[in-house]
C-alpha positions in Angstrom: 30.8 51.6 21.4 29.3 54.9 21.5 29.5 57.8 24.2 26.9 60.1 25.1 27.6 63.6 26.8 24.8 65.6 28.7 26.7 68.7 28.5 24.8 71.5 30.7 25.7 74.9 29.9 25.0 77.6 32.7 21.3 78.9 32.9 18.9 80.6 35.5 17.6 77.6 36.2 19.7 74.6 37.9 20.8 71.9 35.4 18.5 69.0 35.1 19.7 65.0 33.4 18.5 64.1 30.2 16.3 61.2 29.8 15.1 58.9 27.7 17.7 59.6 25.0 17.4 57.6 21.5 20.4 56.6 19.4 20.2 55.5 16.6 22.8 54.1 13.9 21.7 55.0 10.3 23.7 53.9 6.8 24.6 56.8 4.7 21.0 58.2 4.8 18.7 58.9 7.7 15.5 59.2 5.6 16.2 55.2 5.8 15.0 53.1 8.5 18.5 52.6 11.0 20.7 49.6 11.1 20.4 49.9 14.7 19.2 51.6 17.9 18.8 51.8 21.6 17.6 54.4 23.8 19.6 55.5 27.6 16.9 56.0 30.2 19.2 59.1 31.8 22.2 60.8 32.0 23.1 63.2 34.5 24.1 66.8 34.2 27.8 67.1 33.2 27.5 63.0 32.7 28.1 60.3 29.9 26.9 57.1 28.9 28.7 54.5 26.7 26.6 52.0 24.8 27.2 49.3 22.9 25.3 48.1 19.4 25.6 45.4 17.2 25.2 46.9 13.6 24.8 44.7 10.1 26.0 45.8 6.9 24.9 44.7 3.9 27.2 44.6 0.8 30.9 44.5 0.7 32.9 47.9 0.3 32.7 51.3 2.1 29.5 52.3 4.4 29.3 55.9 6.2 27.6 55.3 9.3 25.9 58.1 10.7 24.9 58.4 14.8 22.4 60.0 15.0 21.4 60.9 19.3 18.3 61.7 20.0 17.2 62.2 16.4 13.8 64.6 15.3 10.3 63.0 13.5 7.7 64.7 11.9 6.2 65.0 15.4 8.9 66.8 17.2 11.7 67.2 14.5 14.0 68.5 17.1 13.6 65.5 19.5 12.5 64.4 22.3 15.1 66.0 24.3 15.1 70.0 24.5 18.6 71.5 23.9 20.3 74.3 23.5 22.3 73.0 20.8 20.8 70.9 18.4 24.0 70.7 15.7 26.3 68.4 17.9 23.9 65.3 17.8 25.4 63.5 14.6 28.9 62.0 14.3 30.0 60.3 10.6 32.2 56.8 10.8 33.4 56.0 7.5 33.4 51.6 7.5 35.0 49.6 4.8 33.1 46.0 4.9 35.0 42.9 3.3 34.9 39.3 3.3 34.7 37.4 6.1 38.1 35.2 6.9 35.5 31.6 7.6 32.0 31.2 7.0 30.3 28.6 10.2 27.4 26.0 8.6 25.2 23.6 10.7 24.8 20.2 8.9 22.7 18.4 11.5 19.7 18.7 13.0 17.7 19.4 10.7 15.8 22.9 10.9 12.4 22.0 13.1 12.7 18.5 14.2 11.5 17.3 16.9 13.0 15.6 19.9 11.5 13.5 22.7 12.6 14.0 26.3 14.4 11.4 27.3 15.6 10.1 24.2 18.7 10.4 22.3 21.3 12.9 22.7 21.1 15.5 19.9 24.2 15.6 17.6 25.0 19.3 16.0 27.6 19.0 13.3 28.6 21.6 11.1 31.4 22.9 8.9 34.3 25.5 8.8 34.8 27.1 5.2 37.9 27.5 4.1 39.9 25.0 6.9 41.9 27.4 8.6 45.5 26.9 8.4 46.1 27.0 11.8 43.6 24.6 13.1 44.8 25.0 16.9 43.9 28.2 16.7 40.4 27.5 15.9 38.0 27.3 18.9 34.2 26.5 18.4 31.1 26.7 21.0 27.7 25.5 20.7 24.9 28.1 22.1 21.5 26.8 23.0 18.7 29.6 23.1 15.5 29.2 24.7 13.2 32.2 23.9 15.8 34.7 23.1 17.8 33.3 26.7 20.7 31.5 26.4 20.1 27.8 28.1 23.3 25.9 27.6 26.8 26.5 26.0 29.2 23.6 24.8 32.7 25.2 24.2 36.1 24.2 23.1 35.0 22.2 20.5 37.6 21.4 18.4 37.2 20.6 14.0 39.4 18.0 12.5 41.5 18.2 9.7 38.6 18.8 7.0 37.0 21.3 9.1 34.3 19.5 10.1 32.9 19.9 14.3 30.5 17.5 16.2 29.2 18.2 19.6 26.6 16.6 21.5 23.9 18.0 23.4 21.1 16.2 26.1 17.9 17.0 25.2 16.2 19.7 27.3 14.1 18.9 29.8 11.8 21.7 28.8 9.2 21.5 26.0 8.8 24.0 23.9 11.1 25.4 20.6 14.8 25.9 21.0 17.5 27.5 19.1 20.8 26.3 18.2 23.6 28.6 17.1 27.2 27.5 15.9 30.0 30.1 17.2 33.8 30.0 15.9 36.5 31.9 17.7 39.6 32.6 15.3 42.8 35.2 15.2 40.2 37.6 17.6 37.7 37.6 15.2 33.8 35.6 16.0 31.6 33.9 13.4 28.7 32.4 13.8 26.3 30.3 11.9 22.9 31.1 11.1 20.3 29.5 13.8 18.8 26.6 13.7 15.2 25.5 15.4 14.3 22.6 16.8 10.9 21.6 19.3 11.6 19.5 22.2 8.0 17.1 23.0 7.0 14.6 26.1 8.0 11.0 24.9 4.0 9.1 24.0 2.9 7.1 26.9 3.4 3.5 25.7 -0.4 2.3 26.0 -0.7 -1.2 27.0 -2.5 -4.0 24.7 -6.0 -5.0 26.1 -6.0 -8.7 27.2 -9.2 -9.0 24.4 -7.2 -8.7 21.3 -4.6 -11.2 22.1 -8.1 -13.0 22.5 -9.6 -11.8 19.1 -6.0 -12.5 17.4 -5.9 -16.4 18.7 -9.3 -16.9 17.3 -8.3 -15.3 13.6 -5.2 -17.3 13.9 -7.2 -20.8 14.5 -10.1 -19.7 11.9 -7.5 -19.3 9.4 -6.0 -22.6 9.9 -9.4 -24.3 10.3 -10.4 -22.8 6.7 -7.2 -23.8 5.1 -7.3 -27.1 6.5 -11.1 -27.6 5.2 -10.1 -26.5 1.8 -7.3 -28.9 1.5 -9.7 -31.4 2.8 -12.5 -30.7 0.3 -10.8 -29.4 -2.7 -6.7 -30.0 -2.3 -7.3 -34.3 -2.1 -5.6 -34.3 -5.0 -2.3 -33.8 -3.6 -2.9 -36.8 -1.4 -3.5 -40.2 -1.2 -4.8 -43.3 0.5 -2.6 -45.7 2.8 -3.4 -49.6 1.5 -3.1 -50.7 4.9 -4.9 -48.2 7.5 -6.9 -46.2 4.8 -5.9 -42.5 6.3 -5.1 -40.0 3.8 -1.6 -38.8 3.8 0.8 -37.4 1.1 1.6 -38.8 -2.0 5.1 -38.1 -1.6 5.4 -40.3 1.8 7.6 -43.2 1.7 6.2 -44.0 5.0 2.7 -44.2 6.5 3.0 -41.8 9.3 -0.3 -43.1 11.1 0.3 -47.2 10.8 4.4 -46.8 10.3 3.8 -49.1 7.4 6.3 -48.7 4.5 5.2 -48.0 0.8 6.7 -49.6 -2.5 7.3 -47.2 -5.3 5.9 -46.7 -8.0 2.9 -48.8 -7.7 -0.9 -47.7 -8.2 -4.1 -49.5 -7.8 -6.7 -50.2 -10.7 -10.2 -48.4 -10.0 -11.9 -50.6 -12.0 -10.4 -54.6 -10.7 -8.2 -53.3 -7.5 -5.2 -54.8 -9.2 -2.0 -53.3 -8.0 0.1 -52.2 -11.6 2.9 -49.8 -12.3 2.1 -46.3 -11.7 3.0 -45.1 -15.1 0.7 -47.6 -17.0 -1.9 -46.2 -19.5 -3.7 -49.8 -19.8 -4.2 -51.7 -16.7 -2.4 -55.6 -17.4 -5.1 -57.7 -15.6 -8.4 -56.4 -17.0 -7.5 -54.2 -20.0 -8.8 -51.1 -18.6 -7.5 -47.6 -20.2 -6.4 -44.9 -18.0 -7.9 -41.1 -18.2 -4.1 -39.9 -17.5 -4.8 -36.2 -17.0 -8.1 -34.0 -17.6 -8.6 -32.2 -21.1 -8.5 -28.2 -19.8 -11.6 -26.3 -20.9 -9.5 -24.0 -23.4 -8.5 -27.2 -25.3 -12.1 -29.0 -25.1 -13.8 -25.2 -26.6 -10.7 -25.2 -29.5 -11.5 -28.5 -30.4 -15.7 -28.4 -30.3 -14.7 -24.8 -32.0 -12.9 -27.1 -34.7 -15.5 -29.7 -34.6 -18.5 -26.8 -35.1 -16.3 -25.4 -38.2 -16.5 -28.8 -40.0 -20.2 -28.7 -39.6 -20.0 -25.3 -41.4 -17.8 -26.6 -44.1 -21.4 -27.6 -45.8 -23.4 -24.5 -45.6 -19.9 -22.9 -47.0 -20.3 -24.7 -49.8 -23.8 -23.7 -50.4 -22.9 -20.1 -49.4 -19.9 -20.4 -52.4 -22.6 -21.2 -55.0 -25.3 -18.7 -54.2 -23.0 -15.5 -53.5 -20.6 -16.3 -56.3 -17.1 -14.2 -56.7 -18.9 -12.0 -54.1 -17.9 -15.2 -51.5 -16.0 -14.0 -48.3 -15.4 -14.9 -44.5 -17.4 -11.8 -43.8 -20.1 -12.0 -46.2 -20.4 -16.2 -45.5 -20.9 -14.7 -41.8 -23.8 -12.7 -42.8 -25.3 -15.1 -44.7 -24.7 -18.3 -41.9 -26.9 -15.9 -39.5 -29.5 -15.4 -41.7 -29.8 -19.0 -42.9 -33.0 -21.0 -41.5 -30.1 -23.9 -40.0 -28.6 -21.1 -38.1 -27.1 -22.2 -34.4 -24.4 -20.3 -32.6 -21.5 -22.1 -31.7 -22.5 -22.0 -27.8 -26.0 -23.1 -28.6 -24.1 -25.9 -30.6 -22.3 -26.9 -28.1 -24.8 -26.9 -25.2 -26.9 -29.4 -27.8 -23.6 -31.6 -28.1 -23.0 -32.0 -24.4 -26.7 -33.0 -24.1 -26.0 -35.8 -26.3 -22.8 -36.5 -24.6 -24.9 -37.1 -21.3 -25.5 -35.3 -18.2 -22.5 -34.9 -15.9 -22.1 -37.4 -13.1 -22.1 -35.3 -9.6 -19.6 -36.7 -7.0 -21.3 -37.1 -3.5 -18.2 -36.6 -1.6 -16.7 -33.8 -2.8 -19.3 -32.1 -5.5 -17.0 -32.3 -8.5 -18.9 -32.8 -12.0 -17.5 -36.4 -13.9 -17.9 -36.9 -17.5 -21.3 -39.6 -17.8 -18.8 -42.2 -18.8 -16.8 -42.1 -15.6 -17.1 -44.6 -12.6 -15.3 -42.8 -10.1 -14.6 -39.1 -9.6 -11.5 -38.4 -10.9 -10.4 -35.2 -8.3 -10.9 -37.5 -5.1 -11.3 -41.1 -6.3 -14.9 -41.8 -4.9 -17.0 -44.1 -6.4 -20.0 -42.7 -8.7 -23.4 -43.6 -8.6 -24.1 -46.2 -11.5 -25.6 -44.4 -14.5 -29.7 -44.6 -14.8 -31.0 -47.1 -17.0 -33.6 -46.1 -19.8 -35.7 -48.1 -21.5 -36.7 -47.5 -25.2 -40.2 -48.2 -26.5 -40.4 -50.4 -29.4 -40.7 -49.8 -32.7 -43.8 -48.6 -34.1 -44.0 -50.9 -36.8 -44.4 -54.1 -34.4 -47.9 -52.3 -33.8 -48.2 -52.5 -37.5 -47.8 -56.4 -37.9 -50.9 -57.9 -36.4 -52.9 -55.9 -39.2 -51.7 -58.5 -42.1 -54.4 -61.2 -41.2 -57.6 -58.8 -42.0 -56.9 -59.8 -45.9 -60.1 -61.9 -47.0 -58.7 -63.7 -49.3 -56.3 -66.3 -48.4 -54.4 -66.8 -51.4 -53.2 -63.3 -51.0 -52.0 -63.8 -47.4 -48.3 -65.1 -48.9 -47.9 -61.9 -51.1 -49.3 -59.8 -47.5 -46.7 -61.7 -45.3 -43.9 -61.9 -47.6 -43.0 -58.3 -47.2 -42.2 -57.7 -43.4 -40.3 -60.6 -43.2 -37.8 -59.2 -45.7 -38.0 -55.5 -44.3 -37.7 -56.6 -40.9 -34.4 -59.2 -41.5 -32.4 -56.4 -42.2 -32.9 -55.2 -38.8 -32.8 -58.3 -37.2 -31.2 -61.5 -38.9 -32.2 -64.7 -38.5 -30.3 -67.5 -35.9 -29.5 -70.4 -38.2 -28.8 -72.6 -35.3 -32.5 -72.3 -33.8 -34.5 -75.5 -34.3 -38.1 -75.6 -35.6 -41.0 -76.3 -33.4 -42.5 -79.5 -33.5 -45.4 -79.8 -35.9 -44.2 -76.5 -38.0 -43.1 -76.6 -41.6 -39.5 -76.3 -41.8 -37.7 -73.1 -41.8 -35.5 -72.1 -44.8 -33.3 -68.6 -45.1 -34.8 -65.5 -46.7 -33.3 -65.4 -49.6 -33.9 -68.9 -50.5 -37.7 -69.0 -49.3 -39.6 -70.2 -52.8 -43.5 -69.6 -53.1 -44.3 -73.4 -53.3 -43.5 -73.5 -49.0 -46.3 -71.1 -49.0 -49.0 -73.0 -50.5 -47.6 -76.1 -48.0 -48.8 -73.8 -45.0 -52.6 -73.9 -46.4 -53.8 -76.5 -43.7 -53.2 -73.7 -41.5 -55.7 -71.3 -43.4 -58.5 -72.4 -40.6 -56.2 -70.5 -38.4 -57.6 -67.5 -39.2 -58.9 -66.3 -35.7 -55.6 -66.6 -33.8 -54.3 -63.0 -35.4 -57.2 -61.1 -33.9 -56.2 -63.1 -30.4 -52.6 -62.0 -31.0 -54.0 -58.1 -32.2 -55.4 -58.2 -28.7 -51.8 -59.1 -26.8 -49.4 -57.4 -29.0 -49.6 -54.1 -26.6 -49.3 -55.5 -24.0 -46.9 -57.7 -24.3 -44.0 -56.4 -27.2 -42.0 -59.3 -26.9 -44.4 -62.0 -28.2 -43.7 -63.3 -31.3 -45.4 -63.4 -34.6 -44.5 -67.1 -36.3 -44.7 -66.3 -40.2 -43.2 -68.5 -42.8 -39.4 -67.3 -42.7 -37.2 -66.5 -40.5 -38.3 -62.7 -39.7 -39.5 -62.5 -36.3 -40.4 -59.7 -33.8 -37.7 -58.0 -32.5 -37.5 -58.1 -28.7 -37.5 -54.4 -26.2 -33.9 -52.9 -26.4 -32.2 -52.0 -23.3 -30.2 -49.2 -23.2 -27.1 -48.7 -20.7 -25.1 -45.8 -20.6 -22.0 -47.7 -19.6 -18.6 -48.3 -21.8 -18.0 -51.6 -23.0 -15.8 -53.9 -20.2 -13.3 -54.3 -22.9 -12.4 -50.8 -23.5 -13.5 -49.2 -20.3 -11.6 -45.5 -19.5 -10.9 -45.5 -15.7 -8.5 -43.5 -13.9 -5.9 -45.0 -11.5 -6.9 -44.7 -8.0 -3.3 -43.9 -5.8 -3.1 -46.0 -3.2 -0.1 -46.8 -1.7 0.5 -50.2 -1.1 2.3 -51.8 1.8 5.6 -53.9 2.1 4.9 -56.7 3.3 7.3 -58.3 5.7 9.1 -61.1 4.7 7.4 -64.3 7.3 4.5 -63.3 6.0 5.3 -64.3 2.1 7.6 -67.2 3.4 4.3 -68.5 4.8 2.3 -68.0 1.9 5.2 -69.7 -0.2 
């Protein structure tokens, strides 16, 4: 607290009050900007005017504080205020600064959060450093500021044994930024915390879902379930099967046919090639011998074996390589050459050729899946396959050949002429022992027994001559006429071709169908 005199000292003229009189607080030096100031408006002749300031000191130890009452500038270094005497303005306080006895912290909130109004309360914790021995004697307030203004106290809080305080505060009803401030009462003396900001906000006005995207969500909802239950149907069969008795397609793991109500056996499948019901695990089927394709080669194993199968191919050329590179022979080098060999054929050009002569794939109608040629019903959904196209080969060029033998002039050549295709041709085509001659013909006898005398015995027939040119005429168009020669060689008939396994070793894949129990009248009945 500071006191200022207006002391008026007799004059011709009547005294007047002083006005507008600075103070101000300065720290050893008062070249220095001061630690504090305030200015009085006025004090009357013979008058005096306490004031109080707030001063800071920085640094512990001894400060001399100099006030300093209406103190000069460069502009007017005398003052503001004209006096008589201008020595009596300055008074020296000598201050020794130490260590304050507790030092205030605020924990919680957090410096510039934000609160709604409305919401929560606000919780301000802080801490007491050291605890105070005498923790009764500790009083603590909370201070609200609002633009310098206080807004709302919260007093005789009380810290527990760790020196810890909580107090709770409603949230203002004001926006705008507020300041909190922590203020500890102890043995007379006052500490307080250093301040901490927060903003106060209106609560969001909750906006209310349109009725159209409860709308928009249904229909995602049902489009999702329609495409997953399409794609099960189309492409996920395989994790279902047929019911024997009602036909509907249900799970493979049912015991129970939740459509009909029919109960399954176990462990039963049904043959896709004679519909007989056999064990499930079987890999040949017991009634018609039928082998089972138990699960699908994958496409890395089918490319490492036609990889394996392509290198065996190679082992020839290597060979070849070996002899014309020498000790100069190496992986790389046998690389080198293989590409610029006339034979040359990359492995995928190889294999492209391979499944050509493997057959086209058969397309399921149903579902779409490709089937190896062989197959008879797809093996994803069990549908049967279109049967394989037929083709017919044209036959040999050499039948064309045959009708040419009886141009020869000379008849006794004719034997020497005929003699020949019989025994190229009954290599390709042996002769049936059991057939029976025609009536009027000379007696067949085997190719390798056939003697020249039989050939003279067919002279009588040497008028005969004509009947080749007839038959020239007829071979094209019809190939499966015979040409009678002496021996058993005769023309061998158009070849059909089938691109079907045999019946005996056919490779099927079991079709799971679950079959039915039936009830126990109905076999008594049969029995």
């Amino acid at each position: 607290n500071i006191t200022v005199h207006n002391v008026v000292v007799a004059v011709a003229k009547e005294p007047s009050a002083a006005k507008n009189v600075t103070i101000g607080v300065y720290d050893g030096n008062v070249s220095k900007p001061p630690v504090a100031n305030t200015t009085i408006s006025s004090i009357g002749p013979m008058s005096n005017v306490t004031v109080s300031l707030n001063i800071t000191l920085r640094g512990v130890g001894n400060h001399t504080l100099i006030f300093y009452v209406d103190p000069g500038n460069y502009t007017n270094p005398e003052g503001a205020v004209n006096e008589y005497n201008e020595s009596d303005n300055m008074v020296y306080i000598e201050v020794n600064v130490g260590l304050p006895l507790l030092n205030v912290l605020i924990t919680s909130p957090e410096a510039n959060k934000i609160f709604e109004i409305g919401g929560n309360a606000i919780v301000v914790s802080g801490r007491i450093s050291p605890v105070p021995s005498n923790l009764s004697a500790v009083s603590v307030s909370v201070l609200v500021y609002k633009e310098g203004k206080l807004y709302s106290n919260i007093s005789g809080v009380s810290p527990d044994a760790s020196g810890v305080f909580y107090a709770y505060l409603g949230v203002p009803s004001d926006t705008g930024p507020y300041t909190i401030k922590a203020v500890v009462n102890y043995k007379g003396g006052i500490y307080e915390s250093e301040a901490v900001n927060i903003v106060v906000k209106k609560a969001p006005i909750a906006v209310k879902t349109p009725w159209w995207v409860y709308i928009a969500i249904a229909i995602v909802i049902a489009a999702v379930f329609g495409a997953t239950s399409w794609y099960m149907y189309r492409y996920g069969l395989g994790k279902f099967v047929e019911c024997g008795e009602c036909g509907a397609i249900i799970p493979a793991g049912s015991k129970k046919c939740p459509k009909c109500g029919i109960e399954f056996e176990k462990d039963t499948a049904k043959c896709s090639v004679c519909g007989a019901w056999i064990p499930a695990d079987s890999e040949v089927c017991p009634e018609c011998g039928a082998e089972f394709v138990v699960a699908l080669e994958k496409e890395k194993e089918y490319r490492e074996l036609m990889r394996a199968k392509y290198e065996e191919m190679l082992d020839k050329y290597r060979e070849i390589a070996k002899k014309e590179l020498g000790p100069e022979y190496s992986e790389e080098k046998f690389a080198e050459w293989w590409k610029n060999h006339p034979d040359y054929i990359s492995f995928d050009a190889w294999l492209i050729l391979q499944e050509e002569k493997r057959g086209k794939p058969i397309k399921c109608p149903q579902c779409g899946t490709l089937n190896p040629s062989t197959a008879t019903i797809c093996h994803k959904c069990g549908s049967p396959l279109p049967a394989p196209r037929v083709e017919e080969e044209k036959p040999p060029e050499e039948v064309k050949e045959v009708p040419e033998a009886p141009k020869v002039p000379k008849p006794p050549e004719k034997p020497k002429i005929e003699e020949k295709p019989p025994a190229a041709k009954a290599k390709e085509a042996p002769p049936k022992p059991t057939a029976p001659p025609e009536r009027g013909a000379p007696p067949r006898i085997p190719a390798p027994k056939a003697p020249t005398p039989k050939v003279e015995a067919a002279k009588p027939e040497a008028p005969k001559a004509p009947v080749p040119e007839a038959e020239k005429k007829e071979v094209p168009v019809v190939p499966k006429k015979v040409i009678k020669r002496e021996g058993p060689a005769e023309v061998p008939p158009k070849r059909v071709v089938i691109k079907r396994p045999v019946k005996k070793h056919v490779v099927a894949k079991k079709v799971v169908v679950k079959k039915p129990i039936k009830p126990k009248k109905e076999e008594e009945e049969k029995e």
